[in-house]
C-alpha positions in Angstrom: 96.5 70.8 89.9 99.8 73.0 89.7 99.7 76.7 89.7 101.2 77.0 86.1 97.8 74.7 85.1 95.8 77.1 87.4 97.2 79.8 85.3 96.3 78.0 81.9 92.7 77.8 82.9 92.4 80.8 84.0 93.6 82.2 80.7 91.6 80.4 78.8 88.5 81.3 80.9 89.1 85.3 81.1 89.9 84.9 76.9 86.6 83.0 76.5 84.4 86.0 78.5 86.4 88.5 77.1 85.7 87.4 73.6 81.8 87.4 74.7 82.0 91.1 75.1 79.9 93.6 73.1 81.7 96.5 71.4 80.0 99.5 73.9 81.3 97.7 77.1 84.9 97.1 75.3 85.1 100.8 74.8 84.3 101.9 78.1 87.3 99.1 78.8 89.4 100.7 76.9 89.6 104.3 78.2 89.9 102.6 81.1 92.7 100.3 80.7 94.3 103.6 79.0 93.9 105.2 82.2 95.4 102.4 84.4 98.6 102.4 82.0 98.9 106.2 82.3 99.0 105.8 86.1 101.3 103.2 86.3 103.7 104.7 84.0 103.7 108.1 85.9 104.5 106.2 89.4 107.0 104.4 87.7 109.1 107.2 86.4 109.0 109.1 90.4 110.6 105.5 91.0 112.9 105.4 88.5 114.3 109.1 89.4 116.1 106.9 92.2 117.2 104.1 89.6 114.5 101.5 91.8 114.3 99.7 88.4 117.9 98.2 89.1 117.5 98.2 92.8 114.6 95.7 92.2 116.3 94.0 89.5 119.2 93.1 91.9 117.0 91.8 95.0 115.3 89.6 92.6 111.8 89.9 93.9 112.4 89.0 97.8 109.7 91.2 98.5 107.6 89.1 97.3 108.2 85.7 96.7 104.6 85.0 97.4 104.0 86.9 95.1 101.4 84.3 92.6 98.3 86.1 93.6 99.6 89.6 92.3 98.5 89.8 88.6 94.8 90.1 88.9 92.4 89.8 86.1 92.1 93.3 86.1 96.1 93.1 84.9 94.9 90.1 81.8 92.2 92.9 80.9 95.2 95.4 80.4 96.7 92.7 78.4 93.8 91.5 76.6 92.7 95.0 75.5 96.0 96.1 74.5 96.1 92.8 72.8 100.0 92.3 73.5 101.5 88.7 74.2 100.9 87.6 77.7 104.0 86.3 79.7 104.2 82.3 80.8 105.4 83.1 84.5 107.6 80.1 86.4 105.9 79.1 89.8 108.8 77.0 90.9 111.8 79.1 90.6 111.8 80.3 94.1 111.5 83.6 94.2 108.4 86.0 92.8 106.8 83.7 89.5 106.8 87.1 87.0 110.6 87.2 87.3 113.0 86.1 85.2 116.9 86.2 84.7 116.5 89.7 83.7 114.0 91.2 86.2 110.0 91.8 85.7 108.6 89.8 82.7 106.3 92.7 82.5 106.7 95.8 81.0 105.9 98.7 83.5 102.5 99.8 82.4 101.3 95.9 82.4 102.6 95.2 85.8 100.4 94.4 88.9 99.0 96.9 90.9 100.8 95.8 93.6 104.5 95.3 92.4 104.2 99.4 90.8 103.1 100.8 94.2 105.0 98.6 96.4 107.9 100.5 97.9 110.3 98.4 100.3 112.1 100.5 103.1 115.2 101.3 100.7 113.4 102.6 98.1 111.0 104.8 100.2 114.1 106.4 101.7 115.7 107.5 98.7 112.4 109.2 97.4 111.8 112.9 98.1 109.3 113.9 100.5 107.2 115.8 97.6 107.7 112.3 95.2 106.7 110.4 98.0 103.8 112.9 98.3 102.8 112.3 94.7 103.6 108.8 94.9 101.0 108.3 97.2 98.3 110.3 94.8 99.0 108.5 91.8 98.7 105.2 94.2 95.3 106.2 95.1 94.1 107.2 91.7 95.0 104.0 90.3 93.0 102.0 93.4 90.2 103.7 92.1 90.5 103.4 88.6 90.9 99.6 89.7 87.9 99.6 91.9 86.2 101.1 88.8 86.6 98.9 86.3 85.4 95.7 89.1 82.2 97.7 89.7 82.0 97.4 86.0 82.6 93.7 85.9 80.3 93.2 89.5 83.5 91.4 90.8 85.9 91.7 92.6 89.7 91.4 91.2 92.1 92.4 93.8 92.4 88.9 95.2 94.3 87.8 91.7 93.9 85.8 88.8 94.6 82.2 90.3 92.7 83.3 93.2 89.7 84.5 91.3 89.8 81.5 89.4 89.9 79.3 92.5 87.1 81.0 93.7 84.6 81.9 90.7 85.3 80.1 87.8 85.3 76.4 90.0 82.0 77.6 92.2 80.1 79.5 89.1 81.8 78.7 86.0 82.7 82.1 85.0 85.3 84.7 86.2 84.6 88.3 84.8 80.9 88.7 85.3 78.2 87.6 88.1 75.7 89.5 85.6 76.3 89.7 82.0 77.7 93.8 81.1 74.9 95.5 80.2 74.0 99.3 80.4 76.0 98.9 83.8 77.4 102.7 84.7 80.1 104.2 82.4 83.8 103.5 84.0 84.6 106.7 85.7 87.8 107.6 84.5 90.1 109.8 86.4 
């Protein structure tokens, strides 16, 4: 099986729990996807204060052409909630799969955790010492509202969709959920 049928399945699976949910738990989800977007659009625009948008745009993802395992199903659930159009990303192109012709296929708030934090050498150098200060909050703000939201699930997500996929869905049949969401603990949101 190809990674692009990896991803398929793993879509389908996360859409087919996510469906399943009752309307408390996808409340709590949804102050906390709100939350994870805020983040991610507040260490985007320190970034962008140094134009890293078109830096990245012209290195074309080298940083991480490895880069499959980066959305995580914690990234579908920002999708799912929102309920925007997911991307179809291209495994074979050569460099990182959520890149096209004209950069990221995501829009900032609905990229990976690790592609809005990640900082190559240049772009580090160009920041501020007080944006690379409050860089490194928002960074750790957003790990925990990540690490949140997997407590809520009872799973872990960093490892990334295809991964989690490879590694729950195969072995157990589902990917969200060990236990069905019950009156689990409220989402702390930052």
């Amino acid at each position: 099986m190809d990674d692009l049928e990896k991803w398929d399945k793993a879509i389908s699976a996360v859409n087919r729990e996510f469906a399943s949910l009752p309307e408390p738990f996808l409340s709590k989800l949804k102050n906390s996807v709100e939350t994870i977007r805020k983040y991610k659009r507040s260490v985007f625009a320190l970034t962008e204060t140094i134009n890293a948008g078109e830096i990245c745009k012209a290195c074309r993802g080298e940083c991480c052409r490895k880069g499959k395992y980066h959305f995580t199903v914690t990234d579908l659930l920002v999708y799912l909630v929102e309920g925007k159009e997911l991307f179809v990303p291209c495994f074979t192109n050569g460099r990182c799969p959520y890149s096209g012709d004209a950069g990221c296929l995501m829009e900032v708030e609905y990229r990976p955790f690790n592609c809005i934090t990640f900082h190559c050498e240049e772009l580090e150098k160009l920041l501020p010492k007080h944006a690379v200060e409050e860089f490194y909050g928002l960074e750790g703000k957003l790990r925990c509202q990540y690490g949140e939201l997997e407590k809520l699930f009872d799973n872990r997500f960093a490892y990334g969709l295809l991964a989690n996929y490879e590694r729950n869905f195969k072995q157990s049949g589902m990917m969200l959920f060990q236990n069905p969401p019950g009156d689990r603990d409220e989402i702390r949101v930052q």
